[in-house]
C-alpha positions as CSV (number, residue, x, y, z in Angstrom):
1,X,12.9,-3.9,-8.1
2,X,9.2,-2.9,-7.3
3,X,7.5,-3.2,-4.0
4,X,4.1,-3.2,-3.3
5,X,2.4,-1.9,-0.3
6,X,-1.3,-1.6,1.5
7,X,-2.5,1.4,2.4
8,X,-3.8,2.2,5.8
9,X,-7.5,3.5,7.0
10,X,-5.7,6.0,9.5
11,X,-5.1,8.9,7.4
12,X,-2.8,12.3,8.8
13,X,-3.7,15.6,7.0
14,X,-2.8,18.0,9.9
15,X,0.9,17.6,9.7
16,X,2.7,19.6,6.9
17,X,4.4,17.5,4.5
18,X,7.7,16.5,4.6
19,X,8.2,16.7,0.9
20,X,7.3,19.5,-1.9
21,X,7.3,17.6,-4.8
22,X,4.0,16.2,-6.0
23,X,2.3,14.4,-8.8
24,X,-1.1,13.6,-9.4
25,X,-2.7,9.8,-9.4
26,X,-2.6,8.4,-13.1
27,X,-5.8,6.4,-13.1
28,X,-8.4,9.0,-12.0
29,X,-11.2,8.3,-14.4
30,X,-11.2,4.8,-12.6
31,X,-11.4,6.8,-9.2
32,X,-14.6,9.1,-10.4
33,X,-15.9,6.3,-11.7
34,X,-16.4,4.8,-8.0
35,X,-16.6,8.0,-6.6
36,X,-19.7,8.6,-8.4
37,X,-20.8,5.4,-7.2
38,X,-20.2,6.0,-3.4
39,X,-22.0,9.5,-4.0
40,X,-25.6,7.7,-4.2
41,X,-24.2,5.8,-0.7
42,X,-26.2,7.0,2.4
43,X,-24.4,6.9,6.0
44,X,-26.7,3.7,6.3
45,X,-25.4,2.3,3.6
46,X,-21.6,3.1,4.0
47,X,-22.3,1.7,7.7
48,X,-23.6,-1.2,6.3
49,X,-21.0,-2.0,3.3
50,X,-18.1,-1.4,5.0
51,X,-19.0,-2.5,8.2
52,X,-18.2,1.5,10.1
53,X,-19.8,2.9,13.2
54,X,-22.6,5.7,12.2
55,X,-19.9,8.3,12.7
56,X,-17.2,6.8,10.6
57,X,-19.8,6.1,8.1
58,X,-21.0,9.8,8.1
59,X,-17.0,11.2,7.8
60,X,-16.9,8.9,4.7
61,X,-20.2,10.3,3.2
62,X,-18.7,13.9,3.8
63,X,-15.3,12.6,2.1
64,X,-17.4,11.3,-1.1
65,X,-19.6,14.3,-1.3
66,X,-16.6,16.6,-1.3
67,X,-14.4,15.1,-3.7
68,X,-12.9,17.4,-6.0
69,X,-11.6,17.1,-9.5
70,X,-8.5,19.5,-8.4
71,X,-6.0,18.1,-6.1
72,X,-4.6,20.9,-4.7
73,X,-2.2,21.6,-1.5
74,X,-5.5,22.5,0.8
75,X,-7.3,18.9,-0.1
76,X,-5.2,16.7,-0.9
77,X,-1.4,15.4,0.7
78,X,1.3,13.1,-0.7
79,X,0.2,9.4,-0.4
80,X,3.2,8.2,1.5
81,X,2.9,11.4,3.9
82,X,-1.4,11.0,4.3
83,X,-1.3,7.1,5.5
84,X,-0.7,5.9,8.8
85,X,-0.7,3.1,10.7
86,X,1.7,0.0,11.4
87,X,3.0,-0.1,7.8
88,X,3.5,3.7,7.4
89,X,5.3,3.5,11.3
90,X,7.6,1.0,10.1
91,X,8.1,3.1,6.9
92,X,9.4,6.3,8.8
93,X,9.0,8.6,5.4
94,X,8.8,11.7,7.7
95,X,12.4,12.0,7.5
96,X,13.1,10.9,4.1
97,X,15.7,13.1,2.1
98,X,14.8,14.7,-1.5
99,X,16.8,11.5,-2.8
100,X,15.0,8.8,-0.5
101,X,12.0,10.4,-2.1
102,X,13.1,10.5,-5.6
103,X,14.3,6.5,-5.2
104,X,10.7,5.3,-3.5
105,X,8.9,7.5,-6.4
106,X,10.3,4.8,-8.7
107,X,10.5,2.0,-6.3
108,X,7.3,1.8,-4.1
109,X,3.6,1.5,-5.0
110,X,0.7,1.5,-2.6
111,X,-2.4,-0.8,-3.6
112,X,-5.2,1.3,-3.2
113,X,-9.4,0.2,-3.6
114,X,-10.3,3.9,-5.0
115,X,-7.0,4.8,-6.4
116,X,-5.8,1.4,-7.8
117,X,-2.5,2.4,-7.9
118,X,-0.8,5.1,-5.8
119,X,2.8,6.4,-6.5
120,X,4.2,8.1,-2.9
121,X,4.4,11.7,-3.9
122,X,0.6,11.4,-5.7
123,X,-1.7,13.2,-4.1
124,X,-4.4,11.7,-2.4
125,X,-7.9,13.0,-1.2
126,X,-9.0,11.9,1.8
127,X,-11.2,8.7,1.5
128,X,-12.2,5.0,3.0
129,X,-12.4,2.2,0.3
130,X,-10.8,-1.7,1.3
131,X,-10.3,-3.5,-1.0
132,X,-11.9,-6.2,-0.1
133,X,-15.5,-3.9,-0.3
134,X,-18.3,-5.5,-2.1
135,X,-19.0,-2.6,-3.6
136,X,-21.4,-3.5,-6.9
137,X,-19.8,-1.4,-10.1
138,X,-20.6,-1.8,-13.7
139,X,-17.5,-4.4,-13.6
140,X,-19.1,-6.9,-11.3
141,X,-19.8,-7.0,-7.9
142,X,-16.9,-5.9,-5.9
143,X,-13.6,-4.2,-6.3
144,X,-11.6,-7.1,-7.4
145,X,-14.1,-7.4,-10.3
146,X,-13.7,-3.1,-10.6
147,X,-9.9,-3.3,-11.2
148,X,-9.4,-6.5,-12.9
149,X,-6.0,-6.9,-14.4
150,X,-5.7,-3.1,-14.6
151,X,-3.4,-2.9,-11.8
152,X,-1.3,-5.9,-13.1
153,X,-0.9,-3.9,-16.5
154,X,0.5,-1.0,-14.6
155,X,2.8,-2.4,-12.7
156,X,4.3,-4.5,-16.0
157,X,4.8,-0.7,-17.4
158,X,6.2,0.5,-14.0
159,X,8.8,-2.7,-13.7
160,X,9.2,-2.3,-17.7
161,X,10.4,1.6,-17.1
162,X,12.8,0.8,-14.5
163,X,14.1,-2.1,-17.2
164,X,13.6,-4.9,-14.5
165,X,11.3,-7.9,-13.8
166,X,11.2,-8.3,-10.1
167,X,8.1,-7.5,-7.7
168,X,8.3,-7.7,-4.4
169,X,5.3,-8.1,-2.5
170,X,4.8,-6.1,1.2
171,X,0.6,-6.3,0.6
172,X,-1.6,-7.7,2.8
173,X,-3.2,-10.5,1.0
174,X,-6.1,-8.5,0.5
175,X,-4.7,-6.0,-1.5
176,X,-2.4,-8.2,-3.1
177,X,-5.6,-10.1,-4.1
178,X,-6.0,-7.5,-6.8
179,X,-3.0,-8.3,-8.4
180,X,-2.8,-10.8,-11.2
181,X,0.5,-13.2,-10.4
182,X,-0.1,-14.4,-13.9
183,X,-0.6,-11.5,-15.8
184,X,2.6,-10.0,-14.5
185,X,5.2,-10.2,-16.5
186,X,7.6,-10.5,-13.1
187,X,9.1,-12.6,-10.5
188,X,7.0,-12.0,-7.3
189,X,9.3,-12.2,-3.9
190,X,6.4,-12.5,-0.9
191,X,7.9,-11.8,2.9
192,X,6.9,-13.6,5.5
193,X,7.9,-11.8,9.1
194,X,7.2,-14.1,12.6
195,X,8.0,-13.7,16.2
196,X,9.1,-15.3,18.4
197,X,6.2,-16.5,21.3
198,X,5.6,-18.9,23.6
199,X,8.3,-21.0,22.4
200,X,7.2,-20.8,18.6
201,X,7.4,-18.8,15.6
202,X,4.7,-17.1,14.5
203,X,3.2,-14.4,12.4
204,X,1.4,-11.3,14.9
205,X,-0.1,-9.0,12.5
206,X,1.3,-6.1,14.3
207,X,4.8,-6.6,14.5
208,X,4.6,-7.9,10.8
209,X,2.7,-5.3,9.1
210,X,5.6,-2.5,11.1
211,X,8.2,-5.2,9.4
212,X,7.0,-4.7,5.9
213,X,7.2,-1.1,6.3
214,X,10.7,-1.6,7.2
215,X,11.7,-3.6,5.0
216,X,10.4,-0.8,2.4
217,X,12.4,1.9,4.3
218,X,15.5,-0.6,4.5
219,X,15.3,-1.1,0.2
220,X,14.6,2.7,-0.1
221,X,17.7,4.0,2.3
222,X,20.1,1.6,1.0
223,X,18.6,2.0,-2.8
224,X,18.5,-1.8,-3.5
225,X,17.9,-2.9,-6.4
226,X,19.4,-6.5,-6.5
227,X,16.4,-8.8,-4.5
228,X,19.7,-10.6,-2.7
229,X,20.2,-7.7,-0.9
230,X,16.7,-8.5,0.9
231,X,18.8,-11.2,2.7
232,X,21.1,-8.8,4.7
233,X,17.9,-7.0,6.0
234,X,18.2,-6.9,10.3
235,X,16.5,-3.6,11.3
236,X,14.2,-4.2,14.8
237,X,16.2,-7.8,15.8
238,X,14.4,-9.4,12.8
239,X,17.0,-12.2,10.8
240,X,17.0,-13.9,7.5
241,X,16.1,-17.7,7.9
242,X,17.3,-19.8,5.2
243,X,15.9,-22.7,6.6
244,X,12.3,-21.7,6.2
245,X,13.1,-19.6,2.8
246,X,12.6,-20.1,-0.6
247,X,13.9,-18.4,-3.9
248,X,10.7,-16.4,-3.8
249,X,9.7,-16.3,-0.6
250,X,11.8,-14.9,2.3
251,X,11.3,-15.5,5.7
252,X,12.9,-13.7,8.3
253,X,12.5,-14.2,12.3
254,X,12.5,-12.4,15.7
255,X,13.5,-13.4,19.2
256,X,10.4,-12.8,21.6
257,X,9.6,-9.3,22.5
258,X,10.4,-8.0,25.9
């Protein structure tokens, strides 16, 4: 089993890594190929395609402008270990053993719009890039048209390495946008998290994005492998739902918050 992740624009470079291995991203001439692109971008322009403050912009210029074709300890960190945010919360990899490492290295990729496809102990340069940035390319005229079905090929070779078929999607549907459902050659499981509120279920983008990071921790800790172990997952008061489930789409609820 393969899971899929987004990555996060909150990025943690200060804190020393809690893992020494490393590898580098596969698909860099893909990167450099954008890089070069956002290169010619003034802070105006940043601020205006990705829709940033003038100092966010500006950070983002300085990121582009000192990209380096080395990744080395001093500019670059472990994806899993660099993102933040309510994903990467729910994820917890600070404390991951050498093993819970070595299992998400094979089990866990994180979409990315500059990196297309991120494995967690690739290193990563710091950068800003959404996916869903209409940033013109020589591919067409955003990223979606940039990656194509490149990241659906990679993820066939990944699930065709591990000598299994099933992909299960913790993306927003953003970044799962750039995947190709029919180009895979995979069953995709999508998870659906909701809360309880004001008398009805519903889906509260916080709480769910922290849930698909836990559901990743939950797979990686107990080094699932069989998708019907998804069923038994309970961490934060969240419960498998039957009801509202499907073969390929589980749905699990939570009592209201208190």
């Amino acid at each position: 089993m393969l899971m899929v992740i987004s990555p996060a624009k909150t990025l943690d470079y200060e804190t020393p890594p809690a893992a020494e291995r490393h590898t580098l991203p596969r698909y860099l001439e893909h990167s450099n190929e954008l890089i070069e692109i956002l290169q010619d971008k003034s802070v105006q322009d940043i601020a205006e395609l990705m829709k940033l403050s003038d100092k966010l912009a500006a950070l983002n210029v300085a990121r582009y402008g000192s990209w380096a074709e080395k990744f080395t300890a001093k500019n670059s960190k472990q994806a899993l270990l660099a993102f933040k945010g309510d994903v990467y919360t729910g994820l917890a990899a600070e404390d991951f053993s050498k093993a819970d490492f070595e299992f998400a290295q094979k089990h866990l990729r994180m979409l990315s719009g500059l990196y297309g496809l991120l494995r967690p102990l690739d290193r990563m340069q710091p950068y800003r890039l959404e996916m869903g940035t209409k940033l013109s390319n020589s591919r067409g005229k955003d990223l979606y048209a940039f990656w194509g079905e490149r990241i659906s090929e990679w993820l066939n070779k990944d699930l065709a390495e591990q000598g299994d078929d099933v992909l299960l999607n913790l993306a927003s549907q953003e970044y799962f946008g750039a995947v190709k459902p029919k180009a895979l050659n995979a069953r995709v499981i999508d998870t659906v998290f909701k809360d309880r509120k004001n008398g009805e279920y519903k889906i509260i983008s916080f709480y769910a994005k922290k849930a698909r990071g836990l559901m990743a921790r939950y797979v990686i800790k107990e080094r699932l492998t069989d998708p019907e172990g998804l069923k038994d997952f309970g961490l934060d008061g969240y419960r498998f739902n039957s009801a509202s489930s499907s073969p390929n789409k589980l749905v699990f609820l939570r009592e209201e918050q208190r």
